[in-house]
N, C-alpha and C positions, 0 to 999 in steps of 0.2 A: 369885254366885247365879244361877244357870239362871233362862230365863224362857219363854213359851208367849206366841207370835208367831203372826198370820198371815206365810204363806210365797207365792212368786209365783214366777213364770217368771226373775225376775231373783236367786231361789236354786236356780236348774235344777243347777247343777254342784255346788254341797257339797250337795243333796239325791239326784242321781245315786250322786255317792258313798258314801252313804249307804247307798240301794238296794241298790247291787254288793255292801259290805260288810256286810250280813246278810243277799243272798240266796240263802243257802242254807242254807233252815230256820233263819234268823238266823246262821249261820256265813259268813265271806267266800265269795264268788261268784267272785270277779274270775278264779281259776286254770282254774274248770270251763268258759268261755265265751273261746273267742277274738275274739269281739265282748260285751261285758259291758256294755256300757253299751244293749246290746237288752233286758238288763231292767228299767233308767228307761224306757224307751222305748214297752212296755207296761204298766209297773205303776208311773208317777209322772209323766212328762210328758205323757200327755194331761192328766192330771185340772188340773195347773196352768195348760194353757191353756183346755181346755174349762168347767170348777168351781173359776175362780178364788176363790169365796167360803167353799169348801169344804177347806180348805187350812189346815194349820197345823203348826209346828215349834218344836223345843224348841233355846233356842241357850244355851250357855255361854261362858265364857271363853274358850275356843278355837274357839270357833265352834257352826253346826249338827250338832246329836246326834242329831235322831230328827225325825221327822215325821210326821200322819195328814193322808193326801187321801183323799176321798171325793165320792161323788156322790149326794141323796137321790135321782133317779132315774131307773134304769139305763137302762131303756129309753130316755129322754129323750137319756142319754147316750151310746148307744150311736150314733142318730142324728145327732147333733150331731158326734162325732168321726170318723165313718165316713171322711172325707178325711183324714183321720191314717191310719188302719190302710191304706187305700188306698196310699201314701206308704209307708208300714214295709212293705209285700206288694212293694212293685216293689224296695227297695235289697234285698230278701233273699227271693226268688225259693225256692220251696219244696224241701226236701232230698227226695234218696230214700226213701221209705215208709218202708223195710226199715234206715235209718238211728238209732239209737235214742240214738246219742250227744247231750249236756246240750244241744248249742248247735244241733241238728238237733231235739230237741224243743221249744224254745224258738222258734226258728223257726216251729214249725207253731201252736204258741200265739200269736206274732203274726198269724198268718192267719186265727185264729176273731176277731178282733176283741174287742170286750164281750163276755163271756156271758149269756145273754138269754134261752137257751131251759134256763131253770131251772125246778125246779116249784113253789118257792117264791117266785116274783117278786109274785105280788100279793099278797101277805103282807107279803113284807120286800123292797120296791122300792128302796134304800137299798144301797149298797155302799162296801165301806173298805180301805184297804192302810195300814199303821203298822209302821214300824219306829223301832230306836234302837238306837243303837251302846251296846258293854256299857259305856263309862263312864258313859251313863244310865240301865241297867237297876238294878232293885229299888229306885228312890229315887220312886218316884210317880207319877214324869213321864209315862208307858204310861195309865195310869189318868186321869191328869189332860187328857191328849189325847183317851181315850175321852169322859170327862166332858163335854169342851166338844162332842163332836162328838153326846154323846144327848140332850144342853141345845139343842144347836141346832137338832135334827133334829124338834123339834117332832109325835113320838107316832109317829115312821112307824119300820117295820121296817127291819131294817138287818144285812145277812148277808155273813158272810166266809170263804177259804176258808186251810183250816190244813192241813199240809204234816202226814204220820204221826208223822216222824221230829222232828216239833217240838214235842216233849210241853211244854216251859215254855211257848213262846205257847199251846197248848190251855190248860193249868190260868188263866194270864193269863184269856184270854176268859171263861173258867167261872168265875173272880173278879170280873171284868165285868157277870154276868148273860147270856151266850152262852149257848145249849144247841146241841146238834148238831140240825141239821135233814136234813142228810143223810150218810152213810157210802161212802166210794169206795175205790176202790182205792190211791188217791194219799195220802189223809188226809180228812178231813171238812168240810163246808160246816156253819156254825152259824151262829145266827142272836141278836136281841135283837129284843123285840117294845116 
């Protein structure tokens, strides 16, 4: 029987794996990136060592399946990790502008650090990244990870951002109580108040 765990810096590598294996749009990551482990590296290792309390994974018999980090607040956290992004800007040195390929834009999204200059931060100062590998999908676990993290979060907003091409986690969110807060060109920012 699967169970809902806090997770720590000492589940950095089966929650890396994780990462790689649905980051893209929840599909494997790992072919589009010849460095793939730069997307734990912005979208799950800080939050483990910066929001250790903020942290939680779903383990089964075979181990970790899914995980939500988060941090109730961004800006707080943006602060706090700055020597991280600092650290991720020097091993990966920024690509050519005019380079549009996955691991040269990924690159330049380590260089923004947090995102901070949102328009909805003092609203929903609260931020989430959750995935889960599909032998955990449609059985709760998504939900039950949200659960603990709107129980925890004690009334404060809380906004994430969804990829176009990822219509299941969109309707996911909108099952949540997500609404869109903003419409991009990439896919949408939505929010829970």
């Amino acid at each position: 029987m699967p169970v809902l765990r806090r997770v720590d810096v000492r589940d950095a590598e089966a929650l890396a794996d994780i990462c790689v294996r649905t980051g893209d749009a929840g599909a494997d990551a790992s072919v589009l990136y010849p460095d793939p482990q730069l997307l734990a590296d912005i979208f799950l290792r800080p939050y483990l060592h910066f929001e250790p309390d903020w942290c939680w994974g779903v383990e089964d018999g075979a181990g970790l399946a899914g995980y939500l980090v988060a941090t109730p607040d961004t800006l707080a956290f943006a602060r706090r990790s700055e020597p991280w992004w600092q650290a991720l800007r020097r091993r990966h040195p920024l690509p050519d502008p005019d380079d549009e390929r996955p691991q040269a834009r990924l690159v330049r999204r380590a260089h923004v650090g947090v995102l901070t200059e949102l328009p909805f931060i003092g609203s929903h100062p609260a931020h989430l990244h959750v995935d889960l590998l599909p032998r955990m999908q449609g059985q709760g676990w998504g939900a039950a990870l949200m659960k603990t993290l709107l129980d925890a979060r004690l009334g404060i907003g809380v906004h994430l951002a969804v990829a176009r091409q990822n219509q299941r986690a969109f309707r996911f969110y909108e099952r949540q109580g997500f609404e869109v807060l903003e419409q991009t060109p990439w896919g949408c920012w939505m929010g829970h108040s």
